[in-house]
C-alpha positions in Angstrom: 56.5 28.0 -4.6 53.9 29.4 -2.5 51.9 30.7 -5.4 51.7 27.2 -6.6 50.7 26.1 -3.1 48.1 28.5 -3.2 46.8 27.4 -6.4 46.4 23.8 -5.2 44.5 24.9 -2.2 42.0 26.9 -4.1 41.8 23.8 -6.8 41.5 21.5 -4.2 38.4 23.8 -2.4 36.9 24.3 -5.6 36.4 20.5 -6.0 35.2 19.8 -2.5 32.6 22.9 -3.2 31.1 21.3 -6.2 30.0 17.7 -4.8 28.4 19.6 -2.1 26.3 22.3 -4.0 25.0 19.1 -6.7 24.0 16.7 -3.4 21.2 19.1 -2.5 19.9 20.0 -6.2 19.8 16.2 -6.8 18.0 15.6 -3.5 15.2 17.9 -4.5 14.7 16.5 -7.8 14.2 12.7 -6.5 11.8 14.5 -4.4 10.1 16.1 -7.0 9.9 13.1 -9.1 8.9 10.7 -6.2 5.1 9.1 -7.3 4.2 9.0 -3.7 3.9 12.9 -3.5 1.8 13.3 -6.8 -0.5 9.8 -5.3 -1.4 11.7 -2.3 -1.4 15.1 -3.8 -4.2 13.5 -6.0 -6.0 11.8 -3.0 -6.2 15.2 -1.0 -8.0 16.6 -3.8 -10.5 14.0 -4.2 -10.5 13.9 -0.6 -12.1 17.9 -0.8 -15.1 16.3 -3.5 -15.7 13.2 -0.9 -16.1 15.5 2.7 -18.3 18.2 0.6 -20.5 15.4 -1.0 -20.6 13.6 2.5 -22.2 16.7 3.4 -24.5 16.4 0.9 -25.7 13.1 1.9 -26.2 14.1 5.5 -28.5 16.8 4.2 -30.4 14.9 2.2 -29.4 11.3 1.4 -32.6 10.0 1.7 -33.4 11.6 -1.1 -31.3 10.9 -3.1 -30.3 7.0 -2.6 -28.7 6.5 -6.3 -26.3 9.6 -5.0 -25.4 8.1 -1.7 -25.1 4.6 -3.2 -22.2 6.4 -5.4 -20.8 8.6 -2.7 -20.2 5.7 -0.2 -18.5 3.7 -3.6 -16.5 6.6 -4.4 -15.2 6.9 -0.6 -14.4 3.2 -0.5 -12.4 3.7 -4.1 -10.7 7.1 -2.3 -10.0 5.1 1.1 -8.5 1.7 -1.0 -6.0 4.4 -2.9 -4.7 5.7 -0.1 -4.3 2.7 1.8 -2.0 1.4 -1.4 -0.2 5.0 -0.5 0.5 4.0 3.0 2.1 0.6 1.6 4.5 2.3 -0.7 7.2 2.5 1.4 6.9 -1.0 2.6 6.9 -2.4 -0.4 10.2 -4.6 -1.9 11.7 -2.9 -5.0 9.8 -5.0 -7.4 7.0 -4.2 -6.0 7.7 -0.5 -6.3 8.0 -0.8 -10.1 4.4 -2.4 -10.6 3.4 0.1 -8.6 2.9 2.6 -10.7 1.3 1.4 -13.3 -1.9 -0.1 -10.5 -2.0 3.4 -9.1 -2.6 5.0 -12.6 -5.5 2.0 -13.3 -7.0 2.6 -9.9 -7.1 6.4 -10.7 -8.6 5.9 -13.8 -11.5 4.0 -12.4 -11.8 6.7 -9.4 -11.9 9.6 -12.2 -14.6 7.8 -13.9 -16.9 7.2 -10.7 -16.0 10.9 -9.9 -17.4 12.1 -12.9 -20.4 10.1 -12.7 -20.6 11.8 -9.3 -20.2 15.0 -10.8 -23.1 14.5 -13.1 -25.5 13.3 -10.1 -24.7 16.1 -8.2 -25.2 18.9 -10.7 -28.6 17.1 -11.6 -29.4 16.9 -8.1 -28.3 20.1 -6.6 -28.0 22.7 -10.2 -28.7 25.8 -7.7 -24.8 25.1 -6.4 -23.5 24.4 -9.5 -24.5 27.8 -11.0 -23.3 29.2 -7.7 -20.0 28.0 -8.8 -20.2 29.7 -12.3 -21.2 27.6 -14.4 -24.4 28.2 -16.4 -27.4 26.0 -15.6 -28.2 25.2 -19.1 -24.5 23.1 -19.4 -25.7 20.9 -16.5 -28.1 19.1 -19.0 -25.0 18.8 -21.9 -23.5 16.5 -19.8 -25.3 12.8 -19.6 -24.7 10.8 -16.8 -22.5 8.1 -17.2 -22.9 4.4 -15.9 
Protein backbone atom coordinates (compact mmCIF):
# COMPACT_ATOMS: atom_id res chain seq x y z
CA UNK A 1 0.00 0.00 0.00
CA UNK A 2 2.57 2.43 0.57
CA UNK A 3 4.36 1.57 -2.67
CA UNK A 4 1.25 2.35 -4.46
CA UNK A 5 1.04 5.62 -2.50
CA UNK A 6 4.29 6.40 -3.49
CA UNK A 7 3.66 5.76 -7.07
CA UNK A 8 0.77 8.22 -7.09
CA UNK A 9 2.87 10.90 -5.57
CA UNK A 10 5.59 10.68 -8.07
CA UNK A 11 2.70 10.48 -11.02
CA UNK A 12 1.06 13.16 -9.59
CA UNK A 13 4.59 15.51 -9.43
CA UNK A 14 5.47 14.35 -12.68
CA UNK A 15 2.32 16.06 -14.11
CA UNK A 16 2.53 19.20 -12.15
CA UNK A 17 6.44 19.37 -13.51
CA UNK A 18 5.41 19.22 -17.12
CA UNK A 19 2.80 22.30 -17.33
CA UNK A 20 5.48 24.24 -15.72
CA UNK A 21 8.66 23.49 -17.82
CA UNK A 22 6.18 24.05 -21.36
CA UNK A 23 4.75 27.69 -19.80
CA UNK A 24 8.23 29.19 -20.25
CA UNK A 25 9.26 27.49 -23.70
CA UNK A 26 5.93 28.72 -25.03
CA UNK A 27 6.49 32.23 -23.58
CA UNK A 28 9.70 32.57 -25.45
CA UNK A 29 8.39 31.56 -28.66
CA UNK A 30 5.40 34.23 -28.69
CA UNK A 31 8.28 36.39 -27.99
CA UNK A 32 10.18 35.39 -30.71
CA UNK A 33 7.49 35.44 -33.09
CA UNK A 34 6.03 38.87 -31.89
CA UNK A 35 6.24 41.49 -35.28
CA UNK A 36 6.90 44.30 -32.92
CA UNK A 37 10.46 43.04 -32.10
CA UNK A 38 11.49 42.37 -35.86
CA UNK A 39 9.60 46.21 -36.68
CA UNK A 40 11.91 47.85 -34.42
CA UNK A 41 14.82 45.58 -34.93
CA UNK A 42 14.50 46.88 -38.58
CA UNK A 43 14.03 50.61 -37.53
CA UNK A 44 17.25 50.50 -35.38
CA UNK A 45 19.11 49.51 -38.32
CA UNK A 46 17.91 52.04 -40.62
CA UNK A 47 18.15 54.29 -37.79
CA UNK A 48 22.45 53.60 -38.01
CA UNK A 49 22.13 54.68 -42.12
CA UNK A 50 19.87 57.89 -41.08
CA UNK A 51 22.39 59.41 -37.97
CA UNK A 52 25.64 58.59 -40.32
CA UNK A 53 23.97 60.30 -43.44
CA UNK A 54 22.66 63.23 -41.03
CA UNK A 55 26.21 63.58 -40.60
CA UNK A 56 26.83 63.79 -43.92
CA UNK A 57 24.50 66.59 -44.57
CA UNK A 58 25.98 68.65 -41.77
CA UNK A 59 29.25 68.37 -43.50
CA UNK A 60 28.26 69.22 -46.61
CA UNK A 61 24.58 69.51 -47.44
CA UNK A 62 24.84 72.43 -49.29
CA UNK A 63 26.46 70.67 -51.66
CA UNK A 64 24.71 68.36 -52.15
CA UNK A 65 20.80 69.56 -52.04
CA UNK A 66 19.34 66.34 -54.17
CA UNK A 67 21.07 64.27 -51.18
CA UNK A 68 19.62 66.19 -48.28
CA UNK A 69 16.27 66.54 -50.04
CA UNK A 70 16.31 62.50 -49.78
CA UNK A 71 17.93 62.21 -46.37
CA UNK A 72 15.32 64.56 -44.68
CA UNK A 73 12.50 62.18 -46.85
CA UNK A 74 14.07 59.06 -45.69
CA UNK A 75 14.05 60.41 -41.92
CA UNK A 76 10.38 61.38 -42.15
CA UNK A 77 9.65 57.61 -43.78
CA UNK A 78 12.04 56.17 -40.65
CA UNK A 79 10.21 58.54 -38.01
CA UNK A 80 6.33 57.65 -39.56
CA UNK A 81 7.49 53.72 -39.04
CA UNK A 82 8.29 53.92 -35.78
CA UNK A 83 5.58 56.03 -34.78
CA UNK A 84 3.16 53.04 -36.25
CA UNK A 85 5.60 50.81 -33.76
CA UNK A 86 4.64 52.91 -30.76
CA UNK A 87 0.79 52.35 -31.72
CA UNK A 88 1.03 48.64 -31.84
CA UNK A 89 0.20 47.91 -28.58
CA UNK A 90 -2.72 50.30 -28.48
CA UNK A 91 -4.19 49.09 -31.22
CA UNK A 92 -7.75 46.72 -31.01
CA UNK A 93 -7.24 43.25 -32.24
CA UNK A 94 -8.42 43.98 -35.69
CA UNK A 95 -6.26 46.40 -36.01
CA UNK A 96 -3.40 44.20 -35.09
CA UNK A 97 -4.05 41.87 -37.97
CA UNK A 98 -3.94 44.68 -40.73
CA UNK A 99 -1.09 45.60 -39.19
CA UNK A 100 1.19 43.62 -40.66
CA UNK A 101 0.64 43.68 -43.83
CA UNK A 102 0.96 48.18 -43.76
CA UNK A 103 4.28 47.61 -41.94
CA UNK A 104 5.67 45.24 -44.75
CA UNK A 105 4.21 48.04 -47.57
CA UNK A 106 5.68 50.91 -45.54
CA UNK A 107 9.10 48.87 -45.46
CA UNK A 108 9.07 48.26 -48.90
CA UNK A 109 8.78 52.00 -49.84
CA UNK A 110 11.55 52.83 -47.00
CA UNK A 111 14.01 50.00 -48.72
CA UNK A 112 13.50 51.62 -51.93
CA UNK A 113 14.27 55.32 -50.87
CA UNK A 114 17.19 53.65 -48.91
CA UNK A 115 18.61 52.38 -51.79
CA UNK A 116 18.21 55.46 -53.80
CA UNK A 117 20.10 56.91 -50.87
CA UNK A 118 22.62 54.44 -51.12
CA UNK A 119 23.30 55.23 -54.78
CA UNK A 120 23.56 59.15 -53.88
CA UNK A 121 25.90 58.58 -51.41
CA UNK A 122 28.38 56.24 -53.06
CA UNK A 123 28.27 58.77 -56.06
CA UNK A 124 28.76 61.54 -53.78
CA UNK A 125 31.23 60.37 -51.27
CA UNK A 126 33.04 57.00 -53.47
CA UNK A 127 36.37 57.67 -51.16
CA UNK A 128 34.08 56.05 -48.08
CA UNK A 129 32.56 53.64 -49.98
CA UNK A 130 35.98 52.02 -50.97
CA UNK A 131 36.85 52.57 -47.36
CA UNK A 132 34.31 50.12 -46.71
CA UNK A 133 35.58 47.51 -49.16
CA UNK A 134 33.97 47.83 -51.88
CA UNK A 135 35.77 48.47 -55.15
CA UNK A 136 35.24 51.95 -56.70
CA UNK A 137 34.61 50.74 -60.07
CA UNK A 138 31.05 48.90 -58.73
CA UNK A 139 29.87 52.35 -57.55
CA UNK A 140 29.22 53.21 -61.31
CA UNK A 141 27.26 49.49 -61.86
CA UNK A 142 24.72 50.66 -59.81
CA UNK A 143 22.25 53.52 -61.48
CA UNK A 144 20.44 55.59 -59.38
CA UNK A 145 17.03 54.96 -58.96
CA UNK A 146 14.04 57.56 -58.97
Amino acid sequence: MIALAFITFAASAQQQQTPAKQAPANEQQNRQYNPKDEWTKQYNAWKEQIDKYNAKVKEAGDKYPDFTKEVSSFNQMITGYNEKIARYDAATAEEKAKYNDMMKSDAQKIKDEQAKLKAMYEKNWPKAAEQKGQPAGKKDAQPEQK
